[in-house]
VEXDREN-2710 file (C-alpha; in Angstrom, 1 decimal):
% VEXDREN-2710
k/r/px/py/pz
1/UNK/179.9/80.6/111.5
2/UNK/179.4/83.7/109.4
3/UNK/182.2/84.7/107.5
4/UNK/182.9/88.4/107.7
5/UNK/184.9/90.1/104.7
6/UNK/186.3/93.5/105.6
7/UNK/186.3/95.5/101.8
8/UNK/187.4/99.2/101.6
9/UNK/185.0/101.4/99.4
10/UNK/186.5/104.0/97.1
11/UNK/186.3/107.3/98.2
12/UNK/184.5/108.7/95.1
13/UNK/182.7/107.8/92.3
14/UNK/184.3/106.5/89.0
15/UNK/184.3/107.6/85.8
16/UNK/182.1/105.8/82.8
17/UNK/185.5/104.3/81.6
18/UNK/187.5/103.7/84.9
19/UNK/184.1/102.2/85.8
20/UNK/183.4/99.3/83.1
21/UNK/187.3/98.3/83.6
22/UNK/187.3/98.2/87.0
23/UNK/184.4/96.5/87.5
24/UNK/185.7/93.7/84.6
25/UNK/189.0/93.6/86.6
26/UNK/187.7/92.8/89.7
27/UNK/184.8/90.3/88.3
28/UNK/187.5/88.5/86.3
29/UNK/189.7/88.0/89.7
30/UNK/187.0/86.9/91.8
31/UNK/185.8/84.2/89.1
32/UNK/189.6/83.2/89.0
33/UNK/189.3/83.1/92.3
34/UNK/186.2/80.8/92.9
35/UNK/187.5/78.3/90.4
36/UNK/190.1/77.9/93.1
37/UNK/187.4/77.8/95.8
38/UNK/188.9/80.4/97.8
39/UNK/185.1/81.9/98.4
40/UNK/186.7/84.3/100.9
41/UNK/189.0/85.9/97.9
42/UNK/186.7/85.7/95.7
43/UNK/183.6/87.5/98.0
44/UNK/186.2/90.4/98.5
45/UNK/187.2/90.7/94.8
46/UNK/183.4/90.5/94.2
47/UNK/182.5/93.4/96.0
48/UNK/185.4/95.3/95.1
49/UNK/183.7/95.2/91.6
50/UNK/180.4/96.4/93.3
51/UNK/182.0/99.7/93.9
52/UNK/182.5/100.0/90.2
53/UNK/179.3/99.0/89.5
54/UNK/176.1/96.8/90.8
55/UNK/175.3/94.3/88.3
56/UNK/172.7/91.2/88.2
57/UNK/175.8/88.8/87.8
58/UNK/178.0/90.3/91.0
59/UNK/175.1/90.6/93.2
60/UNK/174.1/86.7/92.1
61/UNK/178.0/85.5/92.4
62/UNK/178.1/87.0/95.9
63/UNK/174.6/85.9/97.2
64/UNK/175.8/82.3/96.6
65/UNK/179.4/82.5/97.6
66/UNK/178.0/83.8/100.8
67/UNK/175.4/81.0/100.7
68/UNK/178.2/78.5/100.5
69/UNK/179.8/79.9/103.3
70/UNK/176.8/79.6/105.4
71/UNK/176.0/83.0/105.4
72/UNK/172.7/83.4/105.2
73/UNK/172.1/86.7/105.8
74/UNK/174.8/87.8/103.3
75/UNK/173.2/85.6/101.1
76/UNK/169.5/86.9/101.2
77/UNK/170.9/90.6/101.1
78/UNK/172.7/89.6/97.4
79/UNK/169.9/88.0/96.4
80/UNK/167.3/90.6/96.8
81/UNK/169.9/92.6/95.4
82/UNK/170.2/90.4/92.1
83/UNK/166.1/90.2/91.7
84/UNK/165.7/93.8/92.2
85/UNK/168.4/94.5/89.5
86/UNK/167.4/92.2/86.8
87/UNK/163.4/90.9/88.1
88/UNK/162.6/89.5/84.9
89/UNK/165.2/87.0/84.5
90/UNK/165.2/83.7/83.5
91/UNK/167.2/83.0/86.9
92/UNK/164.9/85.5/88.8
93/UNK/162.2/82.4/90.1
94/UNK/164.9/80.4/91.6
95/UNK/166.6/83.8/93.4
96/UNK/163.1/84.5/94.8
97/UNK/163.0/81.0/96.2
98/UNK/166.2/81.1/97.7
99/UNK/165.0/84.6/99.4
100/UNK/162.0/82.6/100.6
101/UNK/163.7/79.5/102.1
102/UNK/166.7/81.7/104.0
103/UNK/163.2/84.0/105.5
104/UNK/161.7/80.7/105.8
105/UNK/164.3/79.6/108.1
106/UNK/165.3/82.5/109.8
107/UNK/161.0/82.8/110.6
108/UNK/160.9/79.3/112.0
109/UNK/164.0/80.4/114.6
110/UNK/161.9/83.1/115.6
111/UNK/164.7/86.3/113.5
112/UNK/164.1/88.9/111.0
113/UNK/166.8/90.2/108.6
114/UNK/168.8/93.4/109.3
115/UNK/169.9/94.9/105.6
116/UNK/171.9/98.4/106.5
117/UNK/173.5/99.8/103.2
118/UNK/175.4/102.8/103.4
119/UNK/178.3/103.4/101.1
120/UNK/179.5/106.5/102.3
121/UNK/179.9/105.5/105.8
122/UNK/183.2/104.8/107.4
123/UNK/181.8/103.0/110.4
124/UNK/178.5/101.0/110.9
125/UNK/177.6/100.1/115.0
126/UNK/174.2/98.1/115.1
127/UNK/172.9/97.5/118.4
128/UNK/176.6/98.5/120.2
129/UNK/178.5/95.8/117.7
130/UNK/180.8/97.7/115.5
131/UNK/181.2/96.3/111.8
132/UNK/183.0/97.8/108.7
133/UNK/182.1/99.7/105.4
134/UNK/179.8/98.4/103.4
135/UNK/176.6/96.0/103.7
136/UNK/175.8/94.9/106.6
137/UNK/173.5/92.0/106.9
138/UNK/172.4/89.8/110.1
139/UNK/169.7/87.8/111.5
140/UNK/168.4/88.7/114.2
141/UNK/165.7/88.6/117.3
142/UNK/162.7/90.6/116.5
143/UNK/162.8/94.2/117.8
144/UNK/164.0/97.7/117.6
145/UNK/168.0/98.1/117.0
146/UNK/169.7/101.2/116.9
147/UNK/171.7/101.7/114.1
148/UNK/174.9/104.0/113.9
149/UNK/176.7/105.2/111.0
150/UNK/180.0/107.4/110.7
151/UNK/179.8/109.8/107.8
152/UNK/181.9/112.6/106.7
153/UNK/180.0/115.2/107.8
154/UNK/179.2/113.7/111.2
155/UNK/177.5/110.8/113.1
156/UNK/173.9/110.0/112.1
157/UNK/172.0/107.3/114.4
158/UNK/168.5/105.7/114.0
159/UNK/166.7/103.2/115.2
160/UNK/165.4/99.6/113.1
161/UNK/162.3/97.6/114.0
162/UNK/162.8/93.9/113.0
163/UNK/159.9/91.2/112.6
164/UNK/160.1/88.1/112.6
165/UNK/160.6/86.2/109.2
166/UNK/160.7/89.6/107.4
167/UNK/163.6/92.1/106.2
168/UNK/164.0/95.5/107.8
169/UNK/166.4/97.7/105.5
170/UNK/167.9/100.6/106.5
171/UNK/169.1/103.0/104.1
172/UNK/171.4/105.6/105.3
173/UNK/172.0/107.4/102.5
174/UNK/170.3/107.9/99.3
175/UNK/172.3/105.8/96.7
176/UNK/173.4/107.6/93.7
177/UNK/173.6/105.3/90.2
178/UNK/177.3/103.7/89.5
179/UNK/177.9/106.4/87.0
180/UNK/176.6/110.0/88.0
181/UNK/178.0/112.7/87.0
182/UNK/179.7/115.2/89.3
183/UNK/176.5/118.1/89.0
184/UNK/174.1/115.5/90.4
185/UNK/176.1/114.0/93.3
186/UNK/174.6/114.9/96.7
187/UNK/176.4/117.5/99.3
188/UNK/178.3/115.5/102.2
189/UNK/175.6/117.3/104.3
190/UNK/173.1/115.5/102.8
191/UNK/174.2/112.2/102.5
192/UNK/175.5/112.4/106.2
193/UNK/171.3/112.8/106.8
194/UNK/170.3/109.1/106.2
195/UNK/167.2/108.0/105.8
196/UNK/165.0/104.1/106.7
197/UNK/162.6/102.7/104.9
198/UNK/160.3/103.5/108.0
199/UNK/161.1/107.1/107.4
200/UNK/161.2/106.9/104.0
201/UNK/163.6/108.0/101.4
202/UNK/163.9/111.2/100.1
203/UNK/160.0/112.0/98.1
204/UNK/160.9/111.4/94.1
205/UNK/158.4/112.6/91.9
206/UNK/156.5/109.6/92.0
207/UNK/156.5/109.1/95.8
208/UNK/155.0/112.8/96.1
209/UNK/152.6/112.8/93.1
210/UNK/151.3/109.4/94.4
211/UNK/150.8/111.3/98.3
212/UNK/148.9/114.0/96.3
213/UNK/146.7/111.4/94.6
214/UNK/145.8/109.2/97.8
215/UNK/145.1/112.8/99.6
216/UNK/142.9/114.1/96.9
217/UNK/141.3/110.5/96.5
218/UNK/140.7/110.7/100.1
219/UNK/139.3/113.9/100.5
220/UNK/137.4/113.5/97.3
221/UNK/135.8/110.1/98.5
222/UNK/135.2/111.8/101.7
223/UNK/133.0/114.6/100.1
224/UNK/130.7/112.1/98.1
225/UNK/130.0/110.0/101.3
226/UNK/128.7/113.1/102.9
227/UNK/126.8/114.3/99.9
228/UNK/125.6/110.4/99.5
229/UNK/124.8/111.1/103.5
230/UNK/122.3/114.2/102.7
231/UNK/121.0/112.5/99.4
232/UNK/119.7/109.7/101.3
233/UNK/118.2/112.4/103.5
234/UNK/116.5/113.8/101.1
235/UNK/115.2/110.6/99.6
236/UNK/113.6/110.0/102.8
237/UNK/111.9/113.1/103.1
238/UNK/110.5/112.5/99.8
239/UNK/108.4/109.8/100.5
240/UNK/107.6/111.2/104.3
241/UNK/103.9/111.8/103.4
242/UNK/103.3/113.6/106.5
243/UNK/104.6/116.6/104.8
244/UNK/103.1/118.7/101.3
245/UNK/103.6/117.2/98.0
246/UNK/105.7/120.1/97.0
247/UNK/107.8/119.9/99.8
248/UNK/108.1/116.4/99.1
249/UNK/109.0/117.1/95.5
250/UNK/111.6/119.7/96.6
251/UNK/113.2/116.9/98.7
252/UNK/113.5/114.8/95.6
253/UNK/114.9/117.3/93.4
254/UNK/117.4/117.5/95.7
255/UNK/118.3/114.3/96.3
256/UNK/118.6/113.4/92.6
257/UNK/120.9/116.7/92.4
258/UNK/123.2/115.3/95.2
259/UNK/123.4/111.4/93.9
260/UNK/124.9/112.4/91.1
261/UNK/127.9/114.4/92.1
262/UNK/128.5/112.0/95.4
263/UNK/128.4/108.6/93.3
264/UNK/131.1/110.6/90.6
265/UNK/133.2/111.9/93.8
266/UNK/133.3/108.8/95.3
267/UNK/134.1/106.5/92.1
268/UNK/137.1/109.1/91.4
269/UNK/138.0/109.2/95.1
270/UNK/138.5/105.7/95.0
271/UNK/140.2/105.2/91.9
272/UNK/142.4/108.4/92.7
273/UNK/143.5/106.4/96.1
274/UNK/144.1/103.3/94.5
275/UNK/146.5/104.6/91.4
276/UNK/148.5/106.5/94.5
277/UNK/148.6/103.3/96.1
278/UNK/150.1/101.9/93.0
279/UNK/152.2/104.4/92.0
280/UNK/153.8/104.8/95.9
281/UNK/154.3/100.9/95.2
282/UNK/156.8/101.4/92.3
283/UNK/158.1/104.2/94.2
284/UNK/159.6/102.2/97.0
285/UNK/163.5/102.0/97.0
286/UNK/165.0/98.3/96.6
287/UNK/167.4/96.8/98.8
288/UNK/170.4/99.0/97.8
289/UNK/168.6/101.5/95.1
290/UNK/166.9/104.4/95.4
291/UNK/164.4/105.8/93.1
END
């Protein structure tokens, strides 16, 4: 049976200093606590350090207390968590595998993962079954879920499709970074807004200049096929010899003009779409960060 741990979030953001202590704190007391094996303490006092700040090392500590618990979900929603925050690890290829084997698992008994992170939230209600602040994390049947979340500035709902084997995350507000200072913190209206990852998160610079790029590539790529189109047109006039040898040569001459500029529009077309394609890669949020 899942363990649920019920973990108020602090109502605002701390400072640099309040930060690094509270964070140590709370770290320190769930370790204390998981020498004693009370995983239940210890997942609470865990979290409570999360507020402070995200870190590799919490994210991994909670991802297997969960596991221990037999909480898979929980577990796979740290984990991803931990190899977002620190993928090059030396502990990163064994996090990935226990990512795979809990999706493995969940695949084979025909679920999906539901990952809904929203901080500022006061209530979460996913498909009508109401859960506390903070991550919430379930397998479940593939399908679409609607997904309620109780903000300061109103009630924002949405809905979740879920695939079988696969993670859906839901984002309902953009995340700010553990330590942000008060000029760049988002207005309670905006927050309240949510966004999914089917919806997208807010456009960064690199999620819009990578929509330009695949646009331009796109229209770019278009307008060398059709000049390729007319070239070839022309190349076949050319050697029509049913019509004048000057009218021929005319063809030519403008097929030769019209290769060139569709072979350069298309080879930039298609390196234009595929560098957007990259760069709107990198630009996707992980579970629990925007960028």
């Amino acid at each position: 049976m899942p363990t649920l741990v019920v973990v108020a979030l602090l109502a605002g953001l701390p400072g640099e200093a309040e930060g690094e202590a509270g964070y140590a704190d709370f770290f320190a007391r769930g370790e204390a606590m998981a020498v004693k094996n009370d995983d239940a303490a210890a997942i609470a006092l865990w979290r409570e350090a999360e507020t402070y700040k995200g870190t590799p090392q919490s994210a991994e500590r909670l991802a297997r207390a969960y596991e221990k618990l037999g909480d898979g979900a929980f577990a796979t929603l740290y984990y991803r968590l931990a190899l977002a925050r620190a993928p090059e690890s030396a502990e990163a290829p064994a996090l990935a595998q226990r990512v795979g084997t809990w999706l493995g698992q969940a695949g084979g008994e025909g679920k999906g993962l539901i990952e809904v992170v929203a901080p500022r939230a006061s209530k979460l209600v996913v498909q009508g079954r109401e859960f506390p602040p903070g991550p919430v994390a379930l397998f479940v049947a593939p399908g679409e879920y609607e997904v309620q979340g109780t903000f300061p500035a109103g009630v924002k709902t949405t809905r979740l499709r879920v695939k079988r084997g696969q993670v859906a995350s839901l984002f309902f507000e953009p995340l700010q970074p553990p330590l942000v200072a008060a000029d760049q913190a988002l207005s309670e209206a905006a927050i309240s807004k949510g966004v999914t990852r089917d919806e997208g998160p807010p456009s960064s610079a690199l999620r819009v200049a990578a929509i330009v790029a695949m646009s331009l590539g796109v229209v770019a790529a278009g307008g060398g096929i059709a000049l390729g189109v007319n070239s070839a047109q022309d190349a076949a006039q050319a050697q029509n010899t049913m019509i004048p040898r000057a009218q021929r040569q005319q063809f030519a001459t403008s097929a030769n003009a019209k290769a060139v500029p569709a072979n350069t529009l298309m080879i930039a077309g298609a390196a234009a779409v595929v560098a957007g394609g990259v760069m709107f890669f990198f630009s996707l949020p992980e579970p629990g960060v925007k960028r």
